[in-house]
C-alpha positions as CSV (number, residue, x, y, z in Angstrom):
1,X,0.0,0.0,0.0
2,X,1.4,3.8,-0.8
3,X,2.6,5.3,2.3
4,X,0.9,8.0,1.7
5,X,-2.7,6.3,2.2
6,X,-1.3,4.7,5.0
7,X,-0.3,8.0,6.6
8,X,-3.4,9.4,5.5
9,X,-5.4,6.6,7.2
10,X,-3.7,7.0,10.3
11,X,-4.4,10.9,10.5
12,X,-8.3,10.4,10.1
13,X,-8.1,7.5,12.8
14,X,-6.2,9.4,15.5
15,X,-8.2,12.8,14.6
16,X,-12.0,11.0,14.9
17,X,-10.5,9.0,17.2
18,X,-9.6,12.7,19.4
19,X,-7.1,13.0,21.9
20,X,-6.4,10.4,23.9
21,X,-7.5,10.3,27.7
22,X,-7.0,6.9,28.9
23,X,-4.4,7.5,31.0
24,X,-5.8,10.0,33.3
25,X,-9.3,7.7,32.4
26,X,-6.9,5.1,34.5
27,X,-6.1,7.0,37.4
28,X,-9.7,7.9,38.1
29,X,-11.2,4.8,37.6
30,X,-8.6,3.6,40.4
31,X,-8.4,6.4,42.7
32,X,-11.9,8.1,42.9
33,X,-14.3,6.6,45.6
34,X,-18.1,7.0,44.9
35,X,-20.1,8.2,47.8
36,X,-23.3,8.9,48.6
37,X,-24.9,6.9,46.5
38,X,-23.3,8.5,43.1
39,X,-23.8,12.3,44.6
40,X,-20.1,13.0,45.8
41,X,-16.5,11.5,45.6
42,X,-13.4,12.2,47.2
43,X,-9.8,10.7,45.7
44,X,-6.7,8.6,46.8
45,X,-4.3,11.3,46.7
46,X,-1.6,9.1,48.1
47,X,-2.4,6.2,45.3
48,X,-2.3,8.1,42.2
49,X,0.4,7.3,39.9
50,X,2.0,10.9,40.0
51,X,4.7,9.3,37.1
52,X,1.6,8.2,34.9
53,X,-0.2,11.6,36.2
54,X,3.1,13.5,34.9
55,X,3.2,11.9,31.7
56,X,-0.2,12.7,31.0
57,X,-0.2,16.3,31.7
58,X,2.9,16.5,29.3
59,X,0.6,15.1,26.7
60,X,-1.9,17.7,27.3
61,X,0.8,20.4,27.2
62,X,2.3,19.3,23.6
63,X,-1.0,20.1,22.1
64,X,-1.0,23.7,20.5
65,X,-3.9,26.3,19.8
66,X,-3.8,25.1,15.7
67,X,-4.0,21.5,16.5
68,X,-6.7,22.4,19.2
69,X,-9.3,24.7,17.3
70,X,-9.2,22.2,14.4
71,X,-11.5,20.0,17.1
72,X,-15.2,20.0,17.6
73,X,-16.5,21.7,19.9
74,X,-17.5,18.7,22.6
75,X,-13.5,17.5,21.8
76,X,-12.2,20.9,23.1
77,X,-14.3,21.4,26.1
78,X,-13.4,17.4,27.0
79,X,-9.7,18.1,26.9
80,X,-10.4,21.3,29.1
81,X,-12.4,19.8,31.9
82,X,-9.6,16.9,31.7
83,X,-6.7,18.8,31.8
84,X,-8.4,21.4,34.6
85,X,-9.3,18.6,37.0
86,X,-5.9,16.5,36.0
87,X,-3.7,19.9,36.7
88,X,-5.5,20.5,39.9
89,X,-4.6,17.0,41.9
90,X,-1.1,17.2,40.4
91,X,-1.1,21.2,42.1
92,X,-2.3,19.1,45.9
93,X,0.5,16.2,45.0
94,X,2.8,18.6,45.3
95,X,2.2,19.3,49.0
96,X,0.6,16.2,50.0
97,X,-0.1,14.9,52.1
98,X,0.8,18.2,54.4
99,X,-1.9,19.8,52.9
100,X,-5.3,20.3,54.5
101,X,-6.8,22.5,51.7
102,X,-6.1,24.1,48.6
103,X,-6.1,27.6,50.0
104,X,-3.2,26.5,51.9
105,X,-0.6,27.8,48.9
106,X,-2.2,31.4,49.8
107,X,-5.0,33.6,48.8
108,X,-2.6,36.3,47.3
109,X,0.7,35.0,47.3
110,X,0.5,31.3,45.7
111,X,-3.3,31.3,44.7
112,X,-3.4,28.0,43.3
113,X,-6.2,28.9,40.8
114,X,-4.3,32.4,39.5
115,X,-0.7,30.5,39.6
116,X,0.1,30.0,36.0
117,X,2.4,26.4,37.1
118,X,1.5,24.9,33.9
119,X,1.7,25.0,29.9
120,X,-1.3,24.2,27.6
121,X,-2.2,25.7,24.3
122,X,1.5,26.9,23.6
123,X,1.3,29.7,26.6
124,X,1.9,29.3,30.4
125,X,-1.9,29.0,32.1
126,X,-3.6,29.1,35.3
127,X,-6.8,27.1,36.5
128,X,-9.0,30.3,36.3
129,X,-7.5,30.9,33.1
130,X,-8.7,27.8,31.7
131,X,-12.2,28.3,34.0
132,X,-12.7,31.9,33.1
133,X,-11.1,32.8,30.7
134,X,-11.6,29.7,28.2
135,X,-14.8,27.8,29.3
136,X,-16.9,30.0,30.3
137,X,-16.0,32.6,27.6
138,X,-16.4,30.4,25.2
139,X,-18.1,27.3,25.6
140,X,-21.4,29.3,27.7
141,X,-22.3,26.0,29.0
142,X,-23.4,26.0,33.0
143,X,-23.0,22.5,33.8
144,X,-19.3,22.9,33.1
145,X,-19.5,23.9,37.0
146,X,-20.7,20.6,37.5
147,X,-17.8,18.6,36.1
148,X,-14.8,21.1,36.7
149,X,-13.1,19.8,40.1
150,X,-11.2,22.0,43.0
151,X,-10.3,19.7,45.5
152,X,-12.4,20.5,47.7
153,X,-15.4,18.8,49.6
154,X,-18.1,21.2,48.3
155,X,-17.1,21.2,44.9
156,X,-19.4,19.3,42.5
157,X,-17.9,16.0,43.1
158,X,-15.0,14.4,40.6
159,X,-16.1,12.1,38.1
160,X,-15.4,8.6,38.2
161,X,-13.7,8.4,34.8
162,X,-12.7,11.3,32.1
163,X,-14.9,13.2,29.7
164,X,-15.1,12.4,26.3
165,X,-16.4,14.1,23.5
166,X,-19.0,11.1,22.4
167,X,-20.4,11.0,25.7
168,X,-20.2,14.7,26.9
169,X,-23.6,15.6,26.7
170,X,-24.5,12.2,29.0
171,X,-21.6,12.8,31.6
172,X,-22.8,16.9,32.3
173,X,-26.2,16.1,32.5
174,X,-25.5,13.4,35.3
175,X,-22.9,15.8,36.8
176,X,-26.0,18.3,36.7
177,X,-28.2,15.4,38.4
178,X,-25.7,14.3,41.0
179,X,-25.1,17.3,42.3
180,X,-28.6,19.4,42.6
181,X,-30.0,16.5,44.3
182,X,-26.8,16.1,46.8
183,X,-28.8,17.3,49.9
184,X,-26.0,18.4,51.9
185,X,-25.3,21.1,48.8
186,X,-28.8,21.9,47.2
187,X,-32.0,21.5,49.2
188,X,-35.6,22.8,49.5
189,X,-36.8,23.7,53.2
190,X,-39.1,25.3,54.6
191,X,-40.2,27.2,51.5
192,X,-36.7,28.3,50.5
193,X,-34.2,27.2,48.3
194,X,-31.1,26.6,50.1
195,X,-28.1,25.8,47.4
196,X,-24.5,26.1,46.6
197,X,-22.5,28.8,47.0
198,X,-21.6,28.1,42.9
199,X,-25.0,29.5,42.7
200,X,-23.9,33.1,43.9
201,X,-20.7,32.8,42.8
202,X,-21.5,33.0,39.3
203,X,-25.1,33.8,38.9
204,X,-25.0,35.0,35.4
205,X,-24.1,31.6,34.0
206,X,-27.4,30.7,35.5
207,X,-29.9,33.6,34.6
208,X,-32.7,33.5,35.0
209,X,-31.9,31.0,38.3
210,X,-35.5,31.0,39.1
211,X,-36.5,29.1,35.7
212,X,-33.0,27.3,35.6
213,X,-33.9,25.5,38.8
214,X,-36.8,25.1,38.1
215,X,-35.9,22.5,35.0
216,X,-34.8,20.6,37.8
217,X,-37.6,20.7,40.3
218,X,-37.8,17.2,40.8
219,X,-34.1,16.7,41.6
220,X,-34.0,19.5,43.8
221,X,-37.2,18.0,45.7
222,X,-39.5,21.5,45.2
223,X,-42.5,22.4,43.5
224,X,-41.0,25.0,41.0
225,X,-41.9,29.1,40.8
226,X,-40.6,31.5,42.4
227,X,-39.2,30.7,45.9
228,X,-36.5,32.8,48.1
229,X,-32.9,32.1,47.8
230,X,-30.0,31.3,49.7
231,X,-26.6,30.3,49.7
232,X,-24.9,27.3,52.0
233,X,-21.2,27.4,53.4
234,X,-19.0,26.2,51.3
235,X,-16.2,23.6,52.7
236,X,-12.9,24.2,51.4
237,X,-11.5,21.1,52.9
238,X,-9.5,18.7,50.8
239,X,-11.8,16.3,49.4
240,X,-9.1,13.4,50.7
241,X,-10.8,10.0,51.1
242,X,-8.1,9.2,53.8
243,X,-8.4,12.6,55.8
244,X,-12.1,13.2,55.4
245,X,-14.6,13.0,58.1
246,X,-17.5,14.8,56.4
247,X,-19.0,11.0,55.2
């Protein structure tokens, strides 16, 4: 066979194919531990493979802006989530296990989600740069605060396995599911709305709130309409599956 058809062959495979996420598929397969009956997870820090981790965030990091925008959009915001959540443990790996939560590298001086410690896209990034300034800029997609991970226990809990482009749509809407009706972090009581913090945070990704919780009446556990709002504590503690105590 011509080389060329067989180099041709092998571009179409590995592009429809997309980038490859097995690795970091592997460690979270592994490491993360279901609770709650599906609504929350914490990870294995001190079992992840931190060489396999490495080696995977170095794949991410060889792929540039060109090679990225020639993607679909579900292939891009995959690799984005991925490479957030994967950049995040390996940013707690490097203090644990002295490390309690991830505001312990500072709130000005080390902010773990404003220190650019990485490379993606051919330019040095940050977590809120990829949150902020990519996602959400781009993508306009709210259940993206479902699936994106910050080590902590009130963060929308880290999925059991990677996102992939096929199955995007499936995996945010049961990061959507999981979460809302996670009592400890959405609830109806007493007339009122109590939810996540994520929920104040960044309201307009949510607007109108009223009608966007509303689509999920019946995993939230209220009757719809208007109802008063408010905001729980959110718990910045390491989401540890050795250290925790919460569950």
């Amino acid at each position: 066979m011509d080389a060329r058809l067989i180099l041709a062959g092998w571009f179409f495979l590995s592009t429809a194919h997309g980038f490859d996420h097995a690795p970091w598929d592997a460690q979270l397969k592994k490491n993360v531990v279901v609770l709650e009956g599906g609504k929350a997870s914490q990870l294995r820090y001190g079992n992840v493979d931190r060489s396999a981790l490495k080696a995977y965030l170095a794949s991410l990091s060889k792929v540039d802006e060109k090679e990225f925008r020639s993607w679909p959009r579900e292939e891009q915001m995959a690799f984005l989530i991925n490479a957030y959540n994967a950049f995040t443990v390996e940013k707690i790996l490097g203090r644990y296990p002295d490390i309690r939560s991830i505001w312990d590298f500072g709130k000005i001086f080390g902010n773990p989600f404003k220190d650019e410690f990485f490379t993606l896209l051919g330019r040095k990034m940050s977590l809120d740069a990829i949150e902020h300034d990519t996602l959400r800029k781009s993508y306009r997609e709210p259940r993206l605060h479902y699936a994106l991970n910050c080590a902590s226990v009130s963060c929308p809990m880290l999925r059991e396995e990677a996102y992939v482009a096929s199955r995007l749509e499936r995996q945010l809407e049961e990061q959507a599911v999981r979460f809302l009706s996670d009592r400890s972090r959405n609830r109806y009581r007493d007339g009122r709305l109590e939810v996540s913090k994520i929920f104040d945070w960044f309201k307009e990704d949510f607007e109108p709130r009223q009608a966007y919780f509303a689509r999920y009446a019946a995993v939230l556990g209220y009757p719809g309409g208007e109802v008063p709002l408010s905001f729980l504590d959110y718990d910045w503690s390491l989401n540890d599956f050795r250290s925790s105590s919460r569950r």
